[in-house]
N, C-alpha and C positions, 0 to 999 in steps of 0.2 A: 524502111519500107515506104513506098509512093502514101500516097495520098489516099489514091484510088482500092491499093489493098487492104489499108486500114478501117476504111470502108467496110469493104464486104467482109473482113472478115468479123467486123464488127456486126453485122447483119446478120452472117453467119452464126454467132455465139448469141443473137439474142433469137433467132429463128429456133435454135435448141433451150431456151431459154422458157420460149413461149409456148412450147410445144411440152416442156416437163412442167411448167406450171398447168396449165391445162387437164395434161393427166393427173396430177396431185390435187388436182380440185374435184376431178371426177372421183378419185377413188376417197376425196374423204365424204364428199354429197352422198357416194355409194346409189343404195336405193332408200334413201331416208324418203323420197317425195315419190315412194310409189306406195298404193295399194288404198286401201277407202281410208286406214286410219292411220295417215300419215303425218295430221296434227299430232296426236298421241307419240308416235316416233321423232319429230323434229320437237317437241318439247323436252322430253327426255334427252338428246342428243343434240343440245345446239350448239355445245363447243364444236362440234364436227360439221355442221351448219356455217358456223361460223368460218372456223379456218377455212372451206372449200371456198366460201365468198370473198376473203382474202386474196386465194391464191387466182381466184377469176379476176379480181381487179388487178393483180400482177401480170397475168395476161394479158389484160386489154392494153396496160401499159409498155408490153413489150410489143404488141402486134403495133399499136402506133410507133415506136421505137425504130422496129425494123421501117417502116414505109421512109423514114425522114434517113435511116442510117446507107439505106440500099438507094433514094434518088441520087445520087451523084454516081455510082455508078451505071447504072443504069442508059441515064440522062446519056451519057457518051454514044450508045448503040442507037435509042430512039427517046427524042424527048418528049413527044406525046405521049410513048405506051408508058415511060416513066413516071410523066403525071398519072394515069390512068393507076395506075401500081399503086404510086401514093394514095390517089382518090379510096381504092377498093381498101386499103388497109387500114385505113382511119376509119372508113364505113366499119371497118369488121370489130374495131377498136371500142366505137362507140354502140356498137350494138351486144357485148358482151358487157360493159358496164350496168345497164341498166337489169340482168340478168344477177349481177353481183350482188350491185341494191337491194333488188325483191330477196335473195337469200338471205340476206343481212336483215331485212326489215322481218319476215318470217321468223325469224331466230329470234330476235330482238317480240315479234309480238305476240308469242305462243310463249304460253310459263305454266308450267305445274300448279293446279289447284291441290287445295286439300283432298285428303282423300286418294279416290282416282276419277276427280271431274276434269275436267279441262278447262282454265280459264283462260280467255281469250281477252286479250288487251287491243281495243280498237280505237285510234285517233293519238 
């Protein structure tokens, strides 16, 4: 295979890639962060807290993946719109990272008290 099809089709398998972590993070987040007592539910459920923030930085890491896998194809057709591609997909990269974080930090700063209080661990 050329060069160029190794490429995309490299692009390709992380574009599906990116797009089934994505959903496998949604459906473990589910709706744990809705409703007033949503501490109460991400206390009880942070394993699930957890992995969804996983599979989001798996994400982030495939969405920059594809932008660096797909510029040399790209680049051939127009090399501006190629950087422009790259540009937008790093933006998208690093704006779902910090979205990972706060889950991860959430998980990490909500923990079951005795009883059924809630103790909140802050700093």
């Amino acid at each position: 295979m050329r060069s160029r099809d190794v490429h995309a089709t490299t692009a390709g398998v992380l574009f599906i890639a990116a797009t089934a972590t994505a959903l496998v993070a949604t459906a473990f987040r589910g709706s744990l962060l809705e409703g007033s007592g949503f501490l109460t539910t991400v206390a009880l459920h942070q394993d699930r807290l957890l992995v969804g923030a996983l599979f989001q930085l798996i994400a982030a890491f495939t969405s920059a993946a594809i932008a660096v896998s797909l510029y040399p194809v790209l680049r051939q057709h127009a090399a501006a719109m190629a950087l422009g591609a790259v540009g937008f997909r790093l933006i998208e990269g690093v704006f779902i990272r910090p979205v990972s974080s706060g889950d991860a930090d959430l998980g990490q700063a909500v923990r079951p008290g005795r009883g059924r209080r809630l103790r909140i661990r802050v700093g």
